[in-house]
N, C-alpha and C positions, 0 to 999 in steps of 0.2 A: 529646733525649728528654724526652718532657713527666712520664713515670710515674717515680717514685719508683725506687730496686734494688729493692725488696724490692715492691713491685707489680710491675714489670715482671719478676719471676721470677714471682708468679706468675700471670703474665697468659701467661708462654710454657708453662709445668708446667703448662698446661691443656690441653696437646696433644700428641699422645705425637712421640716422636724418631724422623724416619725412616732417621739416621745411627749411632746406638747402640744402637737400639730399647729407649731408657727410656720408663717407660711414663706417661703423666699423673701426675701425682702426688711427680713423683720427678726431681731432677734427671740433667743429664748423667753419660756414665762413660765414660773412657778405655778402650782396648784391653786395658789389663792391670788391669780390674776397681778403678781407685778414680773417686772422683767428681773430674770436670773442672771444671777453673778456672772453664770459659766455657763456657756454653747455644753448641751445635752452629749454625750457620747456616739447615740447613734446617727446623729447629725455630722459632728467633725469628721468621724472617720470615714467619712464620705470622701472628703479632700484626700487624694495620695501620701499631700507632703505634711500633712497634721495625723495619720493615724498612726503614729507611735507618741504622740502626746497624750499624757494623761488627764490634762483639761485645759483647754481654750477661755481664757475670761470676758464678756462682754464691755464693751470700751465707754469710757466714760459717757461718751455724748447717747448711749441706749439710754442712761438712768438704770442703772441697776440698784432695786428696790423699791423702784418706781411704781405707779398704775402703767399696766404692760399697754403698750399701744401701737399698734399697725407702724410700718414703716413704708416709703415709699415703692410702688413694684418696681422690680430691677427690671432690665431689657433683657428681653430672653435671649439667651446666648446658645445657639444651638450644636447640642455636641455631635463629634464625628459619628459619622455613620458605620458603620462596623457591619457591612453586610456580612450575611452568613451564605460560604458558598455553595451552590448547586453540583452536586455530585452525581455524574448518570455511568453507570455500572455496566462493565460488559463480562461476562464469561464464556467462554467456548472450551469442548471437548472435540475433536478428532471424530469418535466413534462412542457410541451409546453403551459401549462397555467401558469406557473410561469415567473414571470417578468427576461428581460439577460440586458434588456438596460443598468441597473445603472452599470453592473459590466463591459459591455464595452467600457462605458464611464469613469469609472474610471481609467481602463487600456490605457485607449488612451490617458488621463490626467498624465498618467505614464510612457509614450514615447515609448510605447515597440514595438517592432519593426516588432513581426509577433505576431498577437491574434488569438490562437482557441477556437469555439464553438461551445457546442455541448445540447442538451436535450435529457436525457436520464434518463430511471428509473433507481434508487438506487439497483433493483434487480439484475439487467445487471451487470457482473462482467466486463466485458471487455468494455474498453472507448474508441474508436478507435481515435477520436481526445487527447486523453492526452498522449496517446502513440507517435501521431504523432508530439508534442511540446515537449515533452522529446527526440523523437529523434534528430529533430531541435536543442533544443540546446547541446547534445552531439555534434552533426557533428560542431557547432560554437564553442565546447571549444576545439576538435580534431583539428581544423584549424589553430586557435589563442588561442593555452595552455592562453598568457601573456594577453590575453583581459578577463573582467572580462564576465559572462554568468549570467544571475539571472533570474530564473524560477519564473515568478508573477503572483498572484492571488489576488482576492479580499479581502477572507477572508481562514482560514485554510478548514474550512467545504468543500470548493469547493475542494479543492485538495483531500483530502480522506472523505471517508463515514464512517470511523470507525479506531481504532486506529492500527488495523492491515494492515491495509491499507495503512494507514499514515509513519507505520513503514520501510512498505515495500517501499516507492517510496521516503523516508528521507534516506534509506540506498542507492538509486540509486542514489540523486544528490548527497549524502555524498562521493562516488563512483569517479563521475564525475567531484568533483570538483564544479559543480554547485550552486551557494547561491539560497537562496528560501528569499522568497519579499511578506510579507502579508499587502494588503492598509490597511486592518481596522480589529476591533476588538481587545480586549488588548494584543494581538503578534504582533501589526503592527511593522512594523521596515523589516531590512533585516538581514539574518543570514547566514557567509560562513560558510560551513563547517569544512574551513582547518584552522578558528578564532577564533574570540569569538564564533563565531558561534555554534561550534561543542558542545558548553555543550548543547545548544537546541537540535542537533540531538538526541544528548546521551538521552534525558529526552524525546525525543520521541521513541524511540525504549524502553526505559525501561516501558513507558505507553503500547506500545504495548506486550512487555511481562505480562506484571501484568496483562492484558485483558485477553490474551490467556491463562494464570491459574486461571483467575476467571470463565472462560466460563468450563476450564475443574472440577472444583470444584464441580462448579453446576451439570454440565450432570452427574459426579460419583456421588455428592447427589441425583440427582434424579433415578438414578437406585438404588441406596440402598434402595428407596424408594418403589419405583416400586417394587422391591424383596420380600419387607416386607409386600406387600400388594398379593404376589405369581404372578406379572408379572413380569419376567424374556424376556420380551423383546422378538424380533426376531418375525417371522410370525407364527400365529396360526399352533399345530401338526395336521397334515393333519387326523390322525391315534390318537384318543384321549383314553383315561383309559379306557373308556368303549368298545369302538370299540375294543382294543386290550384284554382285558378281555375274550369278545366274540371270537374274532379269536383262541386264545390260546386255550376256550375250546373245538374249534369245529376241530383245530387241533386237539387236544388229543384225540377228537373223530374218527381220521382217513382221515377229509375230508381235499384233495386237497386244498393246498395253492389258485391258479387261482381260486376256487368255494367258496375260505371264501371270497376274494376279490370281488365274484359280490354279496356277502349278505350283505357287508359290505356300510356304507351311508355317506358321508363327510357332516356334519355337519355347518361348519364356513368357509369362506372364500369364495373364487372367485371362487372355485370347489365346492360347499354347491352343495347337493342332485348329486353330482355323486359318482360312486365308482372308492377308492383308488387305484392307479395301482399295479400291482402284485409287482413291483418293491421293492415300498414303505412300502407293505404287509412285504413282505421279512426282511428287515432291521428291520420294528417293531419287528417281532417276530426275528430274532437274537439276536436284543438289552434282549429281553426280557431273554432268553434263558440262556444269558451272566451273568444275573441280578440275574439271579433263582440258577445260578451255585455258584453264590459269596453270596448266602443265603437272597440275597437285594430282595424286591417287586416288580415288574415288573415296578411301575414310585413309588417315595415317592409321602404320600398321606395321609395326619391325619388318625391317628387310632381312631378305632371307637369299642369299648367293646361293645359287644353284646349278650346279654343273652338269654336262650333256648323262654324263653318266651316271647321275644320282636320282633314284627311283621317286615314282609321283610320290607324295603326300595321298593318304585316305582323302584327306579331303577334293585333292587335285584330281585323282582320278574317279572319285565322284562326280565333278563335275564334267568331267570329261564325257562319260558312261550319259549321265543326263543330256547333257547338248547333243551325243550323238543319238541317243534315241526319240531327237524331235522332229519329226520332219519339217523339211524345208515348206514357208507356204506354197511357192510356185511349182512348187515337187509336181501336187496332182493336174494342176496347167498345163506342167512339160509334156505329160504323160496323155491328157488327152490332145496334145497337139501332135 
């Protein structure tokens, strides 16, 4: 015994007798009302550092032998508080043929206190039940700041679908206060955030950075890519090099903007085989106009050396064939003068 008699009495007279029913403050008492030699067994072992004693004796100044008599009440020494924590449960599956049972039976093997589920695709950005256990346990850690809250899941995967994800709803409980509780997988364990905890949060948000510069990495390699191959992205020009080639010359021949627009023929897209609006008309030939001013080509476009004696291009002598089958506006003018 490491306390003193006369501590270790009253380290045990600080809790009442469930063999005598003496009450704190007051030693043991025999059946026939005087005070006992020895503190009662299920009294001492009450104390940590007396229950491998086999018996505690009552100190002189009780009177052991005495007529048993009250002692003064001690000051109530109030013990720590040992909250028990609030556990709130989440499970998800993917799709309604994947198995929910084990994860909420694991979770009810894990005491927790309110479990949601839910089955939903991975494409579905919005969860409506993990929204509704996050708010759950914020409104439990707003009530009792001093009681612990621990957001539990099976495994991490259930809680996010990607590490942006994970970032995002690890900086919420991080926020709250809220510990996160994985049953399985090699992060089982619980992690507060405001603990030991927080280097896991930290090492989850830094995973979710390093994601979001690997994803932008790639999408800028893949347009450099695209580029080099002369897709430059965005939805097909409504109004393409050729189209505009033609309109330019049948301007320069005089005709009305509105009349090149209904010779003209959309090629690609959801408009293929109607004609371009006058609008759209418009803006090409501006663009082009702007082009011609700063000494530029109407769109960049490989150059191609062409020598007197090397034959049109299909395309070249299409247009050619077209230009010459327009007539001129003032044609029918010359003709009636």
């Amino acid at each position: 015994m490491d306390l003193t008699p006369d501590q270790a009495a009253l380290a045990v007279e600080r809790h009442d007798c469930a063999k005598c029913d003496a009450p704190a403050g007051s030693a043991c008492r025999t059946r026939g009302g005087k005070t006992a030699a020895k503190y009662h067994t299920p009294r001492f072992v009450l104390v940590p550092a007396l229950r491998e004693e086999l018996e505690i004796p009552v100190p002189a100044d009780r009177h052991p032998g005495r007529a048993w008599k009250q002692g003064p009440a001690l000051a109530v020494v109030p013990a720590p508080r040992t909250e028990r924590p609030v556990r709130i449960g989440y499970a998800r599956t993917s799709t309604a043929r994947q198995e929910l049972a084990s994860q909420l039976e694991a979770l009810h093997r894990a005491e927790c206190h309110k479990v949601f589920k839910e089955q939903i695709s991975t494409r579905v950005k919005v969860r409506p039940e993990l929204e509704k256990a996050l708010a759950l346990a914020h409104q439990f850690k707003e009530a009792a700041p001093e009681t612990p809250v621990i957001f539990t899941v099976h495994e991490l995967k259930r809680l996010a679908r990607n590490a942006a994800e994970l970032m995002t709803l690890s900086a919420e409980l991080q926020a709250g206060g809220i510990q996160l509780e994985l049953l399985t997988g090699p992060l089982t364990g619980i992690y507060d955030p405001n603990g030991m905890g927080a280097m896991f949060f930290a090492v989850l948000a830094v995973a979710g950075q390093i994601e979001r510069n690997y994803i932008r990495e790639k999408t800028l390699e893949g347009q450099v890519i695209a580029a080099s191959k002369g897709n430059h992205g965005g939805r097909p020009k409504v109004i393409d090099d050729d189209m505009l080639t033609f309109a330019v010359a049948l301007k320069d021949k005089g005709v009305p903007v509105p009349e090149i627009a209904k010779k003209l023929t959309i090629k690609v897209g959801k408009n293929a085989g109607t004609s371009p609006s006058v609008a759209s008309l418009y803006r090409a030939l501006a663009e082009a106009e702007a082009a011609a001013d700063d000494g530029l080509p109407l769109r960049p476009k490989p150059v191609r050396i062409r020598r007197p004696e090397d034959p049109l291009t299909p395309e070249e002598i299409d247009l050619r064939e077209r230009l010459q089958a327009q007539p001129h506006p003032n044609a029918e003018g010359t003709r009636r003068g």
